[in-house]
N, C-alpha and C positions, 0 to 999 in steps of 0.2 A: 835456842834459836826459835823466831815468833812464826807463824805459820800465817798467810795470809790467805785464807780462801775464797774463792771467786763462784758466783751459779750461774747454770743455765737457766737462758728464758726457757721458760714452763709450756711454750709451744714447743721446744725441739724436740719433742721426745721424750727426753730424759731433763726430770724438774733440775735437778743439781752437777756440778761437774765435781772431778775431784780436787782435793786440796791441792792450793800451790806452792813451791815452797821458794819463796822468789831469794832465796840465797842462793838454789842450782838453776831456779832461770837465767841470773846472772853473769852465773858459773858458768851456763852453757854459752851466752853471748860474749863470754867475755870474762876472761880469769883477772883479769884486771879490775873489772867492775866487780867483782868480786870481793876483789881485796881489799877497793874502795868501803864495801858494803861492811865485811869485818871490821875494818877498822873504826865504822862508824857506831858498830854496835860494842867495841872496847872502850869507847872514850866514855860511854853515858851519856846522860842528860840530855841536852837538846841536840848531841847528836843520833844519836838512839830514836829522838819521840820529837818527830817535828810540831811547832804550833802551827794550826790551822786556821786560817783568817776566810770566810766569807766577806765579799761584799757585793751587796746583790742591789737591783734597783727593782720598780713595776712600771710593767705595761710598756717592757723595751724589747723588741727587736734588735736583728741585726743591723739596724741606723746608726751605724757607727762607722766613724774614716778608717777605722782599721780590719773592715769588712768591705771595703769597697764603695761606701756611699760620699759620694762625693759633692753631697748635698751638706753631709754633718759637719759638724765643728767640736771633734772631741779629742783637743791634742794629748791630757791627761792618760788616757784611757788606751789612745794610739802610742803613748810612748811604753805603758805598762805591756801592751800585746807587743811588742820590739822582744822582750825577756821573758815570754810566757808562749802557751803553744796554744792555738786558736782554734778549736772544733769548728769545723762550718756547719755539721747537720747535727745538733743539740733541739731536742724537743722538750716540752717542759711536760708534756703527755696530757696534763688537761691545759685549755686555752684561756684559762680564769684564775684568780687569787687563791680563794682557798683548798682547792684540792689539787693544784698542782702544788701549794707548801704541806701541803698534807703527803704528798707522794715524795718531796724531797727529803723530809726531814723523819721519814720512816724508811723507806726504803722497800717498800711493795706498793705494788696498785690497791689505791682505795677501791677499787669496785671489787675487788676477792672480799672486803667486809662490810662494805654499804656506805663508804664515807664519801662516794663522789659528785653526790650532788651540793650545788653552790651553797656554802654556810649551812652544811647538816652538822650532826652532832651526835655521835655512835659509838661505843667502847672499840676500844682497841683488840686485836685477838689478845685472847687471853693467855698473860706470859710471854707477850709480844714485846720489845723493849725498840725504842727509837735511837738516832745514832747519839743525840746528846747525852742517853741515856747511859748508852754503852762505851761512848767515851769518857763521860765521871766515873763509872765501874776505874775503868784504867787511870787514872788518878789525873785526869783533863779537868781543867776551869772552865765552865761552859756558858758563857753571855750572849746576850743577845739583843741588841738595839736597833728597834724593841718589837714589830712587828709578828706577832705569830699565825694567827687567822687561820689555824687546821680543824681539821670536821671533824675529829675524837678528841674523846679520854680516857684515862687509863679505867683500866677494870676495874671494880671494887672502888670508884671513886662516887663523885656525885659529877656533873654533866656541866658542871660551873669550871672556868677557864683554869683559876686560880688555882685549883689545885691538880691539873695539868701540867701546867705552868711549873710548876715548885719544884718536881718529877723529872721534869727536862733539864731546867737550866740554875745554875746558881745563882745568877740574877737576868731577869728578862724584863729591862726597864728601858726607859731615856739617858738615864746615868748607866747604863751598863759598857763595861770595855774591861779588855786584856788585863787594864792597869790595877784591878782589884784582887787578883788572884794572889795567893801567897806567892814569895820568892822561891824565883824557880821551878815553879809548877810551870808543865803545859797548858796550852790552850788553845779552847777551840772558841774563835770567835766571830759574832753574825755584825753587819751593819747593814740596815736596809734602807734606800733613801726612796722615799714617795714621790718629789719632786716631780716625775717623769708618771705619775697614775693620772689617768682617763679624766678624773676630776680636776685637775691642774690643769686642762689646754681647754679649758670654759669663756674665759676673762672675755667680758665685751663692756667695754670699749679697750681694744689691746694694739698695741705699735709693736709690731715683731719685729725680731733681730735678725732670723733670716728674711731673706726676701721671700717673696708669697711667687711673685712670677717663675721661679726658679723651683719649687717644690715638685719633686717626684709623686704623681699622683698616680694612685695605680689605674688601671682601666676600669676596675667596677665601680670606681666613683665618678658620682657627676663632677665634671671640669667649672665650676665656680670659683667665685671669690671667699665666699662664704669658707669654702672645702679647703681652698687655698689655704686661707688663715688658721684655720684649724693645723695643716701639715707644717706650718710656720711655725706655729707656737708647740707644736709637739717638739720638736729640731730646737727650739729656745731652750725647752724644759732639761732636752738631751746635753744639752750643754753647761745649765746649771748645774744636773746631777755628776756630771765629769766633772767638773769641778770640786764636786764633793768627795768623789775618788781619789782624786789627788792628793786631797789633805790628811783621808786615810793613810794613804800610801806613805803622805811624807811622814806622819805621827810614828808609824811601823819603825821606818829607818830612823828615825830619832832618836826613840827606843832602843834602838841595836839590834832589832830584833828581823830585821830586814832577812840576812842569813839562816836563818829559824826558822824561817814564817813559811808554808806553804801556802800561797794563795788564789782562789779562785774571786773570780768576776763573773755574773752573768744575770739578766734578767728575769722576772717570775715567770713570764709567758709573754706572748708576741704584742706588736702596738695596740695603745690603747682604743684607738679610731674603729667604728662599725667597720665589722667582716674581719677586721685582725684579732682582737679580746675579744673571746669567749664562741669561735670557730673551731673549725675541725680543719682550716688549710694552714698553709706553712705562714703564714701571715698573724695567723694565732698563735701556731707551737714553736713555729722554730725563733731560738733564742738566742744571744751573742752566750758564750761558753770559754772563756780566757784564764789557763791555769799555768801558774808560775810554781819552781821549786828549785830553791835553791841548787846550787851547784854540791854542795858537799849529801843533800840527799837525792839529786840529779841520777846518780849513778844507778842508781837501783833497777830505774826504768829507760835507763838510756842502751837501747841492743847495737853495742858494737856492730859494723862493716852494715847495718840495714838487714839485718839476721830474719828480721819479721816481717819485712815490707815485700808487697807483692810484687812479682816477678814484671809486672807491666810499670810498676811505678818505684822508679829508681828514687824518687824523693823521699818514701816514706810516708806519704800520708794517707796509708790506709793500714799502716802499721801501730802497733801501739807502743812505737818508740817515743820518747817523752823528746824537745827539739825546743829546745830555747827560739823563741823565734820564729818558729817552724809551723803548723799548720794540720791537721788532721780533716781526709773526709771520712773517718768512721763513725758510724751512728752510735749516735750515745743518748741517752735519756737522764730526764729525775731519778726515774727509778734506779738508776748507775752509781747514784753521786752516793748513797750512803757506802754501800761495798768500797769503792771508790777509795774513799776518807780511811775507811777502817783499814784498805791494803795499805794507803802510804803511813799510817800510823802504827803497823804491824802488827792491829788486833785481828785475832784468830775470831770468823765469823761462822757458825753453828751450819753447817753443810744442810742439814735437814732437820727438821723438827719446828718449835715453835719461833725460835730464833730467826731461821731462814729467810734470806731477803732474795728479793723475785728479780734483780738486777746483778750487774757486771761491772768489773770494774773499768774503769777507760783505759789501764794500761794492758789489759791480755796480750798476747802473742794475737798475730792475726784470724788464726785460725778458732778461737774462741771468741773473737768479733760477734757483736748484734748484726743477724742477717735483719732486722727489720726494727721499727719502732712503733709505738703503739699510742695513740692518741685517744682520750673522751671526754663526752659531750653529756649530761643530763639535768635535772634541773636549774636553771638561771636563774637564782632568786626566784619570783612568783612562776616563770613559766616553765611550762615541762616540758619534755623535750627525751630523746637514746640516740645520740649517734655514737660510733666507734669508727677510727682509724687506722691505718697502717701504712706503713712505707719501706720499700727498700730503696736501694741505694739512687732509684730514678725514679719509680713507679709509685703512684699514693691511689689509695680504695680507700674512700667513707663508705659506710652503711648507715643509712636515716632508717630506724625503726618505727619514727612515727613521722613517714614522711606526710600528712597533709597539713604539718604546720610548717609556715615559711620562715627560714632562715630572719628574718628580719618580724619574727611577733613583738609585738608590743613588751616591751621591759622597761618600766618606768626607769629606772637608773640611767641606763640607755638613750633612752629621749631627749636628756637633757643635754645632748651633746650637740654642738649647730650640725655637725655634718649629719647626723641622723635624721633630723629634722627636713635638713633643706634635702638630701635623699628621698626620703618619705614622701617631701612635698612634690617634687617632679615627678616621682611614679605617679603620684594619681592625676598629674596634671597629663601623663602619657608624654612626657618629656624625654624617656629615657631609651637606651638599646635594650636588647632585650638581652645582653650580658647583665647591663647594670640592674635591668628590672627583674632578674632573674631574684636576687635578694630576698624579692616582698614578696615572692610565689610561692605554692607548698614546694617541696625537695622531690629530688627522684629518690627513689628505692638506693638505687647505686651511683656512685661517682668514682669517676674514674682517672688521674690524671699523670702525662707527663711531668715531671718537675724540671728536667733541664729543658726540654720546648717549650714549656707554658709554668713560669714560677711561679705566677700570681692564682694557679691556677681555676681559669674560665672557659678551658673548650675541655669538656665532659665527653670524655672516651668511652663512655661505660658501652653504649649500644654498636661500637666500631663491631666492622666484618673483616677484621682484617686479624687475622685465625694466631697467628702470633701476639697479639694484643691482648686476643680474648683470653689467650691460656694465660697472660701473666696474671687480668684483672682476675683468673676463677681462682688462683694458686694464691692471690694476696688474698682474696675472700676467704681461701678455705682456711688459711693462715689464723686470720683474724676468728676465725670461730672456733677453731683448737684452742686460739688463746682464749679468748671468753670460757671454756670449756672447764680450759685446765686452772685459773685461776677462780672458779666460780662468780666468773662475773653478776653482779647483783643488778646490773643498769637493770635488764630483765625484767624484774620484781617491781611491782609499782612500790616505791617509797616506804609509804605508811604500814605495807605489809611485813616488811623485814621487821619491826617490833612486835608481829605476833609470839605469840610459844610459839606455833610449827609452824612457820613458814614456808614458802610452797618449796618445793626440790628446787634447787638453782638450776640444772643439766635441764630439768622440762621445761623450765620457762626459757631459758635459752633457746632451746629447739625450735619454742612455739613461737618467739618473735623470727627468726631466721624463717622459718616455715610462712610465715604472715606476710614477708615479705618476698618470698618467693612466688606466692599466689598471686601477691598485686603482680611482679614481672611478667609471670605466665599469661596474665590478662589486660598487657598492654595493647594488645591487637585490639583488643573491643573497641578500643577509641578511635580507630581509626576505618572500622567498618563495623555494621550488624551482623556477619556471619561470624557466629560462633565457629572456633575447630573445635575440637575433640580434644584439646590441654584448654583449651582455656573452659571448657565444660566441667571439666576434669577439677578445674582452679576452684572455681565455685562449691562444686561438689564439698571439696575439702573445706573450701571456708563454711559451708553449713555444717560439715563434721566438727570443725572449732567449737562453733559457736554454741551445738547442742553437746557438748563434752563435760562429762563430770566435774574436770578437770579447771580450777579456775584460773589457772592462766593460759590454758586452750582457750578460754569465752574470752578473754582480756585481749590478747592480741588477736583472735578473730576479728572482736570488734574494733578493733584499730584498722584492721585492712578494711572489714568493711563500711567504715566512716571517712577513709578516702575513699573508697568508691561511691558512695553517696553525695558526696563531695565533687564528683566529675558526672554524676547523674546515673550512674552504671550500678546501683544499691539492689535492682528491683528481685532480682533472682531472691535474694537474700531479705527479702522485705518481712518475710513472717518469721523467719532464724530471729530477728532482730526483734521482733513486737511483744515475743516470747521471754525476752531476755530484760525488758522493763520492770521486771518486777524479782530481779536476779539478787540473792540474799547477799550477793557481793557489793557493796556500794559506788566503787570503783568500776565495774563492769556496769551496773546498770548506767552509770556516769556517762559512758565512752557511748552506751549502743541507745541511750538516750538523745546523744548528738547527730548520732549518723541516723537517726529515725527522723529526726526533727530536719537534718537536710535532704534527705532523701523525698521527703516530705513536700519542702521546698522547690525540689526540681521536678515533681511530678504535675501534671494538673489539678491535683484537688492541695488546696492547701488549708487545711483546717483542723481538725478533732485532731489528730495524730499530731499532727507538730504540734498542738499546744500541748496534748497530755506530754511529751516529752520535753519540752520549757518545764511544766512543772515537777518532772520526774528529776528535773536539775536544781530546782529550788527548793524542794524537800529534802532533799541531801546536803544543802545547806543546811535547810532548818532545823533537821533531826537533832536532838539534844545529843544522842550515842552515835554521831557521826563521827569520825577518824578523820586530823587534820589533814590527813592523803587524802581521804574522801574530796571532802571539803574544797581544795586546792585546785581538785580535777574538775569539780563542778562546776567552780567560778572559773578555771581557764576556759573551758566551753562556754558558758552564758556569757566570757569579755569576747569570744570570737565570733559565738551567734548573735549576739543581744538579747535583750528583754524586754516584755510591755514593762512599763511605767510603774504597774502596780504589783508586777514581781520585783523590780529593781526596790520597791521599797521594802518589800518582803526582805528582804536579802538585806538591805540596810540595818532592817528596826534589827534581823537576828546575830546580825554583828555588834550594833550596840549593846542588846541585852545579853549578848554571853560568850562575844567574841575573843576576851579573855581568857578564857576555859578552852578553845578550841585547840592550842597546843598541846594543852594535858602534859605540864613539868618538861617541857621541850622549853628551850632559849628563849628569849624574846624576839631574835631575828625571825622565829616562826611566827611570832604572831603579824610582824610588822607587813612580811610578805601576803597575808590576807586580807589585811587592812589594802594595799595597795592594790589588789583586785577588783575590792569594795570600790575604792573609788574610781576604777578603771571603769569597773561598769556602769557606775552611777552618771560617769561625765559621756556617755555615747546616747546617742539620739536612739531612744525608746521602739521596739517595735510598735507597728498598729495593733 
């Protein structure tokens, strides 16, 4: 008999649950389903070892008719959810391409080993094996057409895709499919249609198929024509790639292999449109989740009389009954889908050690349900950026770690989308609410939101006085930092530091951005009057304790609070902690307290000697030959959001010409191309005096 083991999330307490043995889970629902399940495991072959069919799409949401949108046109897709069981709250945990397939196709949170910034590139833990991996171990045909885009590789490798690639799957091409596998073998196989990515809803001059008058636009977009045609042609795209579903689907039954196949549906992460890709709201993560299984290995997860379903919900959907047709609201992540896979295929997965996967599977009994889901946020291609998320079953808390960059910084990939553009352009014309202008402004510390009163979420609860609100937002907070805790969250750590030899304690730098961010809260009153209290005295105090601390990622996030507060004019307390710190042997740290010097600067009456020595304290960290591409990165994000004179921008030009190749140091080429693209962010902005 195969043992399928399931874990706990690493916030509960306790990292792992015990083994399950879903022959007596069975048993206990159901001596029939039982008998179903023996019987399945005397016959052999594909009744024993379902094949596993992904088919996934990007940058879809739940814009789908068989989620309720009555805008879409996706009859393929609505008749496949007819025979399969529909999660409504599926997050894909990050809200971008590659580290949410980085999270799916392993089965732990990239940020427990530093892969979660956009298109990074970091070993795997070591002895850590992915589900492709682990299902070739079990004798699976493992293809994949052809998309991969994850931020590791394996250990002991060299950092080039190819021989990742080789690792994972038996063929990961254009020509890859089921149909190559030897007779009789299992299989687990991917198809992924782009049709529906961020890049495909551009086309101008375009005649869209849905009507533009009729597009669901959310409230934080401007109401244009412009915005219109964009949500027309996203809804086009959604229709093409249905289409493409379909044909999977018929190919499947063609095949015969219909009965065999366990299949899921769902997209990378939420629409591709500004505020949905690459967010931290349910507009980014939450994703269509549609899993079919046949009837003859049905049994396994289907609990007779509703054995599991909560006592208020006679239908079952908060059960992890399997319901042809049927509907789940149990929160479920990426990080679920490897455990997932492994339980319907009845590999036995490592309870604890290197093996160990940080998710759950979607069929548990209720009672070992995801209390919550966990969303993140950090580098976007050139720009930097920590937020982290969480949600239960109503309630969502972001935490912006560096809240004084806004939700909507400049990201060249980004820009080239009309609706970002014509967005962009109304903010500065002062065209907009201030929900929609909220976008272009730095973040708060906290967010706080509703999901059943506010889905789109835009009225920010965080500061409510209303004593039962407050205790949920402290209880998801405190949630979310256990988890960060227990998984060694790396967002933390600036970048470039995680390839030193000793990189700093994960548990400190944790502390110290929570702690960073606590101090800006405690010092919200300043802005709204000049009497100091005695907490917000207190705040300061502490931020100057950061700042002069041995400790370098004490100075790191010190000077991240105090660069927003320099940022709102409120720096001065902290004006000599900071002048102290320009010549800080950390190059990232002098980066950060070099900006908030230079704006602090700005907001005072003298503006001269100090802000420009701190302009140049940004452009020598470019220029340094032994500068670190994190260095680097942090310094040209500051100089593309302050500017520069004329004659530093060219400084900064002639140093990327002459050795801007070198600045990756054996890192991808997507690292270099992101520095180039700062290059010319800053070179195209109108020069300081």
């Amino acid at each position: 008999m195969v043992a399928s083991r399931c874990l706990l999330h690493p916030s509960d307490g306790s990292r792992f649950a015990p083994t399950i043995l879903w022959f007596f889970l069975c048993l206990a629902a159901s001596p029939t389903a039982a008998y179903r399940v023996a019987q399945a495991q005397d016959s052999g072959g594909d009744a024993r070892r379902p094949n596993i069919l992904w088919i996934t799409c990007e940058d879809t949401g739940p814009q789908l008719g068989c989620y309720g949108d009555q805008y879409a046109q996706t009859p393929r897709i609505d008749r496949f959810a007819q025979s399969a069981l529909r999660f409504n709250r599926c997050w894909s945990n990050a809200p971008v391409c590659a580290p949410a397939r980085t999270t799916l196709i392993a089965g732990i949170y990239p940020t427990s080993y530093g892969a979660q910034p956009m298109r990074s590139s970091v070993p795997l833990p070591e002895g850590f094996k992915t589900l492709p991996e682990r299902l070739r171990e079990a004798g699976y045909y493992c293809s994949n057409n052809n998309k991969e885009d994850y931020n590791f590789y394996s250990s002991g490798s060299d950092s080039q895709e190819s021989s990742t690639s080789a690792r994972l799957w038996n063929d990961s091409s254009k020509k890859a499919h089921w149909k190559n596998r030897s007779d009789g073998q299992s299989f687990f196989a991917v198809f992924n249609f782009t049709v529906t990515h961020e890049g495909q809803i551009r086309k101008r001059p375009y005649q869209p198929k849905h009507d533009p008058a009729l597009a669901p636009i959310p409230p934080y977009h401007p109401d244009t024509s412009e915005v219109r045609l964009d949500w027309a042609q996203y809804y086009d795209r959604i229709t093409e790639m249905d289409t493409m579903v379909g044909q999977v689907l018929d190919e499947l039954r063609a095949d015969g292999l219909d009965e065999s196949t366990i299949v899921f549906f769902f997209g990378d992460h939420g629409c591709g449109l500004p505020r949905g890709k690459r967010w931290l709201y349910e507009s980014g993560l939450r994703v269509p989740m549609l899993v079919h299984i046949p009837a003859k290995f049905a049994g396994r997860y289907t609990h007779v009389d509703g054995q599991y379903a909560r006592e208020d919900d006679a239908s079952g959907r908060g059960s992890g009954e399997y319901r042809e047709g049927g509907q789940s609201d149990r929160l479920v992540s990426f990080v679920d889908l490897a455990p997932t896979v492994l339980g319907l295929c009845g590999i036995e997965v490592p309870s604890e050690g290197l093996g160990s996967l940080h998710g759950r599977s979607f069929f548990l009994e209720q009672s070992q349900a995801n209390e919550f889901l966990i969303g993140f946020r950090d580098r976007m291609d050139e720009r930097l950026d920590c937020s982290r998320a969480i949600r239960n079953d109503r309630f969502m808390y972001i935490r912006n770690f560096v809240p004084d960059r806004p939700q909507g910084a400049y990201l060249n990939y980004m820009f080239q989308t009309t609706t970002t553009r014509e967005w962009f352009r109304l903010f500065r014309a002062g065209e907009l609410n201030d929900m929609q202008s909220s976008f272009w402004r730095p973040k708060p510390v906290e967010e706080f939101y509703d999901t059943q009163a506010d889905p789109h979420q835009v009225v920010n609860l965080a500061r409510t006085t209303d004593v039962r609100l407050q205790r949920i937002r402290d209880d998801l907070a405190s949630r979310l930092k256990s988890h960060m805790l227990a998984v060694g969250d790396c967002g933390a750590i600036p970048e470039g530091w995680l390839s030193h030899r000793q990189p700093p304690d994960r548990s400190e730098a944790i502390e110290a951005a929570w702690k960073s961010g606590n101090e800006l809260l405690a010092l919200e009153g300043v802005l709204q009057d000049n009497a100091q209290s005695i907490a917000q005295i207190e705040a300061f105090e502490q931020l100057k304790l950061m700042l002069q601390s041995s400790h370098a990622t004490q100075r790191y996030w010190g000077g991240i609070a105090a660069r927003r507060l320099a940022q709102l004019g409120h720096a001065t307390p902290l004006g000599e902690s900071l002048l102290n710190l320009l010549n800080d042997p950390v190059l990232e740290i002098r980066g950060v307290v070099a900006e908030g010097v230079f704006l602090m600067e700005q907001a005072g009456e003298k503006k001269g000697e100090r802000a420009d020595k701190a302009l140049e304290v940004l452009v020598e960290i470019v220029e340094q030959p032994q500068a670190s591409w994190g260095a680097r990165i942090l310094a040209l994000n500051a100089l593309c959001d302050i500017g520069a004179s004329e004659s530093m921008v060219s400084r900064v030009q002639s140093a990327f010409e002459k050795d801007g190749g070198k600045w990756k140091r054996g890192l991808p080429l997507r690292y270099h191309e992101y520095a180039k693209r700062l290059v010319q962010r800053l070179a195209s902005l109108e020069p300081l005096q």
